[in-house]
N, C-alpha and C positions, 0 to 999 in steps of 0.2 A: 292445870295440865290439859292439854291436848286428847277430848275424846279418842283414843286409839280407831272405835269401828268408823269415825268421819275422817278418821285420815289414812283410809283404806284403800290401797290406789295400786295399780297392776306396777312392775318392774321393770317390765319393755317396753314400750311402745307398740301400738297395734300394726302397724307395718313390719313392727321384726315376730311378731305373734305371725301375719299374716305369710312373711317367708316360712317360716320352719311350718308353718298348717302344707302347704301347699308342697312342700320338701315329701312332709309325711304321705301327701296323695298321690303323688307324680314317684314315689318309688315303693309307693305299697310296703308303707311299714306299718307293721302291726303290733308291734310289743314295746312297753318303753324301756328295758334295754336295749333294743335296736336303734329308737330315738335317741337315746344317750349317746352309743357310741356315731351315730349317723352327726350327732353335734357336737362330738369330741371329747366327750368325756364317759369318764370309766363308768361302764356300767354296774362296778359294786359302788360307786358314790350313792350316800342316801343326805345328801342336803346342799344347799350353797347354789351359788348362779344357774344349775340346771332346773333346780324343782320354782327359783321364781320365774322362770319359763314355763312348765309347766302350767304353774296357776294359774298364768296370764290365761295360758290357753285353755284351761277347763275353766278354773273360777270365774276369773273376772269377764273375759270376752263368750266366754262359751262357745268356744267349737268347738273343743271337742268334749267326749266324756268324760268325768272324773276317775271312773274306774280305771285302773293301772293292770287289770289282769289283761286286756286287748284295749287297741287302741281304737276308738273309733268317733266319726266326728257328729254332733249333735244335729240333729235337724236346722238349726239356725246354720252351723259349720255347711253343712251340704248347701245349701243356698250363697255363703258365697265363694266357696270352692266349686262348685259344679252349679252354678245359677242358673235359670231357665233363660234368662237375659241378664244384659247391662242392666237396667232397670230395679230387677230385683235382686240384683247383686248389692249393687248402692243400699238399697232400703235396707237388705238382712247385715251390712254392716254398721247402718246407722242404729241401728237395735242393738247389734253387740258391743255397739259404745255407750249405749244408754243402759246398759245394764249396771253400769257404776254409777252410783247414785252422785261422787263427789265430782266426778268425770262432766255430770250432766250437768249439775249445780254448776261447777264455773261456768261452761257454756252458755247456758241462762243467764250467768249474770253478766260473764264479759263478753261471749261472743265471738270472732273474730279478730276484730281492730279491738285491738285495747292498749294501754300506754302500759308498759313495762311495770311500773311502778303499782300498777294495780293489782297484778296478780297476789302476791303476797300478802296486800293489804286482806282482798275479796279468799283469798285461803286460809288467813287466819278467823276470819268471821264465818266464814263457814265451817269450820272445826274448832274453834276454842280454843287453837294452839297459842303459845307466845312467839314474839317476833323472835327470839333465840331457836327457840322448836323450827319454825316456818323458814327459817335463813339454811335452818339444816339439810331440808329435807326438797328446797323450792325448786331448785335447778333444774334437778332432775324431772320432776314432778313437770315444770312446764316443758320442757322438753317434751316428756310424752303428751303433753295437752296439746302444743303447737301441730306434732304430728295427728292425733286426732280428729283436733280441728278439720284441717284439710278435709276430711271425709265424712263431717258432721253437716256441713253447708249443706239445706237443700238444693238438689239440683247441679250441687257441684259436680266438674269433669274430670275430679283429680283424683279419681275411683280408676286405677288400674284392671282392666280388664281380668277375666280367668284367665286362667292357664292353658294351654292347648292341652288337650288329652289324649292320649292315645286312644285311635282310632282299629277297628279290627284289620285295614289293611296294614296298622303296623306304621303310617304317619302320622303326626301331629296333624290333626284336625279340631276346629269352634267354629260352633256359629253362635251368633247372638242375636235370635230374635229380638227386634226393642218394639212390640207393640206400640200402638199411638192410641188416642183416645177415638180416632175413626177406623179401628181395625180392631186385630183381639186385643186379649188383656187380660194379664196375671192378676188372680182375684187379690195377692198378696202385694198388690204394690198400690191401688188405689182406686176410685170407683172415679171414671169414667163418665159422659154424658153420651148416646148414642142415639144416631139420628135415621136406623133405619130396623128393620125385622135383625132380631136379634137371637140366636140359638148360645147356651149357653153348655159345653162340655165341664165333668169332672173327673178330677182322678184320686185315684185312693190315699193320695195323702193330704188331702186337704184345698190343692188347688183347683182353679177353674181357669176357662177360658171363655170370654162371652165373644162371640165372633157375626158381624155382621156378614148377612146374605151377600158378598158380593167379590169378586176373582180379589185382587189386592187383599180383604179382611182372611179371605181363606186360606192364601199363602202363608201370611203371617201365622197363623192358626199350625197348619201342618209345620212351618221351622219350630215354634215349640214344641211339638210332638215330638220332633226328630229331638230337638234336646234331651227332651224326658227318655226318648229311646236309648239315647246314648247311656243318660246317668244309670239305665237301667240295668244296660249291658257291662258298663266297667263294672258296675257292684257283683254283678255275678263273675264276670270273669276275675277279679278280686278274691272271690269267696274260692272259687276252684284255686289260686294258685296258693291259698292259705293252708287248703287242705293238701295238697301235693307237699308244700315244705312249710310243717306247722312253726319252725324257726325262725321264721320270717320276721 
């Protein structure tokens, strides 16, 4: 029989994980009855195709939290719903595809380009299953692996951008600083070589910015700042309109 915990694998796909993430931030839902009915089902259902959505999105991918009393998304989730850039967007989602151990294990083995006929083969040996177990369960399974994929490539471009957020004058507004290796840089996305006087900024949750002395590095430097400004400010204005209608 087929290890059950190696044949442990999300239900959606990370692109329909990453719709409904971005649903729940772009309309400030805070509770998962709100989530339920906001995706069409009844919010007294306690099981069945809502909660393996769910999972996807706390368990397996981790954006958000597991708690079900508020909803709210994990520090990995903030990075790439509200990313400091494209850059660090791509990386905090290739983390939350690596967080499934069998997720990673195919890609290691197969990669991208692989002939059809290997998946099943390289799924049974990495779980133990039999060809009858693996026939049942493989369709779907590469389906979400194909989707994946796409966004496991280093350096791939097929990382949709964030979301516009709302801005306080009330339009859609992003920017996306993308740092280079001769300007700032998110300490979270890769160490750099730098070729000149270098100051290095942090902020309290972990990030830096190493920024060379010179107009272009600094630029760069202050559009992430305005990022960070922005996440700072939806978070609060978030929190006020939770407390106005705890319903939410």
């Amino acid at each position: 029989m087929a290890d059950t915990n190696k044949m442990d694998f999300p239900k959606i796909s990370f692109s329909e994980a990453l719709e409904i993430a971005e649903k729940v931030k772009s309309k400030n839902i805070k509770t998962l009855p709100s989530l339920q009915g906001e995706l069409g089902y009844s919010p007294k259902s306690h099981g069945g195709s809502f909660f393996y959505k769910w999972a996807a999105l706390s368990k397996y991918y981790g954006i958000m939290e597991p708690s079900r009393a508020n909803l709210a998304f994990t520090r990995l989730g903030e990075r790439i719903i509200t990313p400091l850039g494209d850059a660090d967007r791509a990386a905090a989602i290739r983390d939350s595809l690596s967080r499934i151990p069998l997720l990673q294990s195919l890609y290691d083995s197969l990669g991208a380009n692989y002939h059809q006929d290997d998946f099943n083969i390289k799924l049974s040996a990495l779980t133990g299953a039999t060809p009858a177990e693996v026939t049942s369960v493989s369709k779907r399974m590469e389906e979400i692996y194909k989707d994946a994929v796409r966004f496991m490539i280093p350096g791939t471009r097929n990382i949709p951008p964030a979301p516009m957020m709302e801005s306080q004058g009330g339009s859609g507004e992003r920017r996306s600083p993308q740092p280079d290796a001769d300007s700032a840089h998110l300490g979270s996305v890769g160490a750099p070589r730098f070729d000149g006087p270098v100051r290095t900024l942090h902020s309290e949750d972990g990030y830096f910015i190493r920024v060379i002395l010179s107009e272009g590095a600094i630029q760069e430097a202050i559009d992430v700042l305005e990022a960070l400004k922005k996440r700072a400010t939806f978070k609060a204005r978030s929190a006020q309109r939770v407390l106005a209608d705890p319903t939410t």
